[in-house]
C-alpha positions as a Markdown table, in Angstrom:
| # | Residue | x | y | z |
|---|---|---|---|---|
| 1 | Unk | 53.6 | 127.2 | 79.8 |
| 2 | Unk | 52.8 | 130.4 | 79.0 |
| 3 | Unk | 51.3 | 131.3 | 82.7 |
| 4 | Unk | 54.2 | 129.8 | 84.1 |
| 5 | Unk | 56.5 | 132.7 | 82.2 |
| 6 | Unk | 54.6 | 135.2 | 82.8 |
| 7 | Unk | 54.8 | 134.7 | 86.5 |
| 8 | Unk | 58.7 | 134.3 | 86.1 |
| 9 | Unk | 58.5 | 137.9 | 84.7 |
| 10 | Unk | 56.4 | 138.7 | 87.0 |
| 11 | Unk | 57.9 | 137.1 | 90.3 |
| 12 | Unk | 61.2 | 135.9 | 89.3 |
| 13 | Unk | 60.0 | 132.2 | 89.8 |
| 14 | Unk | 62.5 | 129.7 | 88.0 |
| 15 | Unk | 60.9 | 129.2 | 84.6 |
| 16 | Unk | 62.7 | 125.9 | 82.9 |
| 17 | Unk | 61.7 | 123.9 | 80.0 |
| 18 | Unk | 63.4 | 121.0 | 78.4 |
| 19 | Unk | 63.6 | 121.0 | 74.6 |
| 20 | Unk | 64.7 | 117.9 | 72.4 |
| 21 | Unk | 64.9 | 118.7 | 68.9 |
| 22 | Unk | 65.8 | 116.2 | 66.2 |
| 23 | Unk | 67.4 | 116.2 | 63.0 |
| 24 | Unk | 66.0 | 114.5 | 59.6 |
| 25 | Unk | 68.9 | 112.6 | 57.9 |
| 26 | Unk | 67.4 | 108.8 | 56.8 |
| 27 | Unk | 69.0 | 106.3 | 58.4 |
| 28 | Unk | 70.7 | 108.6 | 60.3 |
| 29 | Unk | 67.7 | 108.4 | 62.7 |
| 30 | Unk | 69.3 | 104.7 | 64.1 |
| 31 | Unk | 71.9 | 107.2 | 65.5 |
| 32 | Unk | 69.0 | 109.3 | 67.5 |
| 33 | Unk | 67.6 | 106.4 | 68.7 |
| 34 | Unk | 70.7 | 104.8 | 70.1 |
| 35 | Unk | 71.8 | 108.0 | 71.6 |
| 36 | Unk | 68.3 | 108.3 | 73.6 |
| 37 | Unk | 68.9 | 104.9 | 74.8 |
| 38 | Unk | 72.7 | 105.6 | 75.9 |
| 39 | Unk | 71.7 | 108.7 | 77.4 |
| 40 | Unk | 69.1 | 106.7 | 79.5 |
| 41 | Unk | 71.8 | 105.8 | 81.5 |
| 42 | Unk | 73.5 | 109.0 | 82.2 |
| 43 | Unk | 72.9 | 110.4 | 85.9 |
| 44 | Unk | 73.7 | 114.0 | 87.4 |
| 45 | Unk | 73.1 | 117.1 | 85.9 |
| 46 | Unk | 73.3 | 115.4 | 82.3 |
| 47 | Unk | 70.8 | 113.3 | 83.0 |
| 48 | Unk | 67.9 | 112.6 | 80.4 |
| 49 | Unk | 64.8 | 115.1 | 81.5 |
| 50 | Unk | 61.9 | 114.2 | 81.1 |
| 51 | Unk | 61.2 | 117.0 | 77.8 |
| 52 | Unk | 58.2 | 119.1 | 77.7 |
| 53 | Unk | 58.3 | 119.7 | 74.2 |
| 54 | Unk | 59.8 | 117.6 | 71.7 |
| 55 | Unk | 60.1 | 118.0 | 67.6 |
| 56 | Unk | 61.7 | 116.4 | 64.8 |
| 57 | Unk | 62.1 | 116.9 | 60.8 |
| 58 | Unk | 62.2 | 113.8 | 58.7 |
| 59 | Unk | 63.4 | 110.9 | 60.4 |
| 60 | Unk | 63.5 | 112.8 | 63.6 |
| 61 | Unk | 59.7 | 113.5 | 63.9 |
| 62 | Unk | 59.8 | 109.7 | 63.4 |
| 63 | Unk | 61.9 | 109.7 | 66.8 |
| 64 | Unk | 60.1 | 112.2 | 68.4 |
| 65 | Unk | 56.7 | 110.7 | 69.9 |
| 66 | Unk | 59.3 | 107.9 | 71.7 |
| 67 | Unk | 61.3 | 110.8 | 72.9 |
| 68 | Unk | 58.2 | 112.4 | 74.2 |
| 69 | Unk | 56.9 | 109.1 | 76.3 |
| 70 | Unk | 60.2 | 108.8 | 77.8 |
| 71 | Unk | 60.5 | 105.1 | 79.0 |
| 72 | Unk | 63.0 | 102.8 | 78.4 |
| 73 | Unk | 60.2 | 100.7 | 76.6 |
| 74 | Unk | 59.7 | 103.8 | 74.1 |
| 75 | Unk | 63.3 | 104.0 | 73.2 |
| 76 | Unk | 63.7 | 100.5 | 72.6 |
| 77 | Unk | 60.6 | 100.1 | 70.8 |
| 78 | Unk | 62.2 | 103.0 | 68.6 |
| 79 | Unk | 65.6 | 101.6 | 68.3 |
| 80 | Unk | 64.5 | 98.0 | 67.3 |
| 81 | Unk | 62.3 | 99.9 | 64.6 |
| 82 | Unk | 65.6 | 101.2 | 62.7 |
| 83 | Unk | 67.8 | 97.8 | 63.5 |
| 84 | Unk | 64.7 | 96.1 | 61.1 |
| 85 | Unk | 64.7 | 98.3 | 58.5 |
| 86 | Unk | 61.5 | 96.8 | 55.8 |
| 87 | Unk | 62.0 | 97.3 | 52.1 |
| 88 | Unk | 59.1 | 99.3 | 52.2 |
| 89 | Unk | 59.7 | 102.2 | 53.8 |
| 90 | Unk | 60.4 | 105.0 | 51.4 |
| 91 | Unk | 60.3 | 105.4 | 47.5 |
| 92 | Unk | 62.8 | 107.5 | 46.1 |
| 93 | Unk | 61.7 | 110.6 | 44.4 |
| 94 | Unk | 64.2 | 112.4 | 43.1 |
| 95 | Unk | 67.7 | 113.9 | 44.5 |
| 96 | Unk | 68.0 | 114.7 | 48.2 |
| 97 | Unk | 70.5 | 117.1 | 49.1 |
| 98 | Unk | 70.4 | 117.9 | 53.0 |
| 99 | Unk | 73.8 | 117.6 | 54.1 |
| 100 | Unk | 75.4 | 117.6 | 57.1 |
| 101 | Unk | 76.6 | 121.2 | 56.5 |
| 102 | Unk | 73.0 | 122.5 | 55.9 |
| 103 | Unk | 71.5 | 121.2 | 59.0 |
| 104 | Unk | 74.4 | 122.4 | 61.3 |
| 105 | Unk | 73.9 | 126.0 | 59.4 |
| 106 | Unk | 70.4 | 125.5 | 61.3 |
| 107 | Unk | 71.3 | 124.7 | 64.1 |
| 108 | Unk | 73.8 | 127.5 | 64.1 |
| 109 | Unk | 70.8 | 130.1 | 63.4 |
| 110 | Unk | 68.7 | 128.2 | 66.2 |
| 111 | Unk | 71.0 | 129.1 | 68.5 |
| 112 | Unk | 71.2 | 132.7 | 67.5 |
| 113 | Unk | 67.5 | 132.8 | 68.4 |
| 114 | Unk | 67.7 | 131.4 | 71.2 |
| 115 | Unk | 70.2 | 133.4 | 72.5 |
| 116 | Unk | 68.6 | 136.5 | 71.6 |
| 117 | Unk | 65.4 | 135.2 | 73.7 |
| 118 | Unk | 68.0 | 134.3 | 76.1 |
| 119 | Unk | 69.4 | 138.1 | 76.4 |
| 120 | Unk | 66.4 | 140.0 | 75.5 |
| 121 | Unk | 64.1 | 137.9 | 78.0 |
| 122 | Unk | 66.3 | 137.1 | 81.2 |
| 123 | Unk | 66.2 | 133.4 | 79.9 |
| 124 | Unk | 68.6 | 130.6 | 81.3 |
| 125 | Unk | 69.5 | 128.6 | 78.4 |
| 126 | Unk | 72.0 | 125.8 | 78.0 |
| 127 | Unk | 72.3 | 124.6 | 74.6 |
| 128 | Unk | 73.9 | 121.6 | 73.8 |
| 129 | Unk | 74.4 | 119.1 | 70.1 |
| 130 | Unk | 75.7 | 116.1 | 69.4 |
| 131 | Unk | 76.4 | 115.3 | 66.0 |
| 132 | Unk | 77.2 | 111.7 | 63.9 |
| 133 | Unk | 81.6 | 111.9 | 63.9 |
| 134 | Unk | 83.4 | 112.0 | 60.8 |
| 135 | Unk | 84.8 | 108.9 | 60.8 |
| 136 | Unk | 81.6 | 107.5 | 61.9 |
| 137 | Unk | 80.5 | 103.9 | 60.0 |
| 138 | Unk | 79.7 | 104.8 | 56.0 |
| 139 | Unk | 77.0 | 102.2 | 54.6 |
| 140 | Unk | 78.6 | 99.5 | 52.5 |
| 141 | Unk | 75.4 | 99.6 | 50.1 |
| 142 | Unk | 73.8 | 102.0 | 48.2 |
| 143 | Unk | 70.4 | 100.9 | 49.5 |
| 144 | Unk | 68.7 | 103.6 | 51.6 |
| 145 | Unk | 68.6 | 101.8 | 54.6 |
| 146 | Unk | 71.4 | 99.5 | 55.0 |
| 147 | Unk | 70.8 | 97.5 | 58.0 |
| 148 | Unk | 74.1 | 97.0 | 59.1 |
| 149 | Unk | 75.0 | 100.4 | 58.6 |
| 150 | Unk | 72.1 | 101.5 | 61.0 |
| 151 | Unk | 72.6 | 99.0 | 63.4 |
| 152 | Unk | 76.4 | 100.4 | 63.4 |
| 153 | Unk | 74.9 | 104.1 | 63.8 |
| 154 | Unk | 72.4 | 102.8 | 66.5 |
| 155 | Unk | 75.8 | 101.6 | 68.5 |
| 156 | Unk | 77.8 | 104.6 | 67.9 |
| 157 | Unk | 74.5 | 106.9 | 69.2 |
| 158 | Unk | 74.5 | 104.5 | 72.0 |
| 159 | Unk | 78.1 | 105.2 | 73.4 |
| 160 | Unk | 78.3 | 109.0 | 72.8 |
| 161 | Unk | 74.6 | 109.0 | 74.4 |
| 162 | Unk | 76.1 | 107.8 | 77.8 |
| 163 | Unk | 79.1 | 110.1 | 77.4 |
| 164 | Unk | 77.7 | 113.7 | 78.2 |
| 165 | Unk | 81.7 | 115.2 | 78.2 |
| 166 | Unk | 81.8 | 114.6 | 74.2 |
| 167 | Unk | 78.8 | 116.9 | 74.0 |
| 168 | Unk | 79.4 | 120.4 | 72.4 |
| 169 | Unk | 77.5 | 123.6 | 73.7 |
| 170 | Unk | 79.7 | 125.8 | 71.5 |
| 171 | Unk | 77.4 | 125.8 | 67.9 |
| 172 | Unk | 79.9 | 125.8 | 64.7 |
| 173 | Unk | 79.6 | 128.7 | 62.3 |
| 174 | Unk | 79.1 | 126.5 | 59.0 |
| 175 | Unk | 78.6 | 129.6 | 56.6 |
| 176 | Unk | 78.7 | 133.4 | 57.4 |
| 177 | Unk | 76.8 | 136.1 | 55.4 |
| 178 | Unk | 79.9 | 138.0 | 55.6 |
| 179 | Unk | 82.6 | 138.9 | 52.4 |
């Protein structure tokens, strides 16, 4: 990768690489995993690359390795893996208090960086996020992985997947280090 942007700087040769990043948020992950399987069927443009470099936190490094192989196989291997949830999974710890907020404030700074690569550098960039909808399914349990809930996620990832023109490329200011 790195020989291949150096002879963009050096030759003006295009110099494109597809990025997948996912978020960590439980069993929030059956959302990611529909969503790579309703993007499957996207074409044009909007189509689903094949990524060079893929990286998750949490749940979504859980996501990522299928993301990485690419095949349809891969992403229903990974979305029958959240619709059976086993009892086993996790053991709670303590309190867990990533929210929604916190990881678009990320994603927010992300961008920023990316930008700045994109300005300083000459980079083409084209960001783009899709997150879970407000009204989205709530679980009906308190259990940590409520399998209806995820299978209910998995859906709703499905349909926005295969829907590129509900995807945002303008990232949401969640907090500002301003008065």
């Amino acid at each position: 990768m790195e020989r291949d942007y150096k002879a963009h700087l050096e030759t003006g040769a295009p110099f494109v690489r597809d990025i997948l990043i996912i978020s960590g948020g439980g069993a929030k992950g059956a959302f990611g995993a529909g969503f790579l399987q309703g993007w499957e069927s996207v074409t044009g443009a909007t189509a689903l690359p094949v990524f060079d470099v893929v990286t998750g936190v949490s749940t979504g490094a859980l996501i990522a390795p299928f993301a990485f192989i690419g095949t349809e196989e891969a992403y229903t291997s990974v979305a029958d893996f959240y619709a059976n949830p086993g009892e086993n999974w996790v053991r709670k710890r303590g309190l867990n208090t990533m929210t929604q907020s916190l990881q678009l404030f990320a994603m927010h700074l992300l961008h920023e960086i990316v930008k700045d690569y994109q300005e300083t550098e000459g980079m083409d960039v084209e960001f783009r996020w899709v997150a879970i909808p407000e009204d989205a399914p709530k679980p009906a349990t308190t259990a940590m992985f409520d399998k209806d809930y995820m299978l209910a996620l998995e859906d709703l990832g499905r349909k926005m997947g295969a829907d590129p023109s509900i995807w945002k490329t303008d990232v949401p200011l969640v907090y500002s280090f301003e008065n």
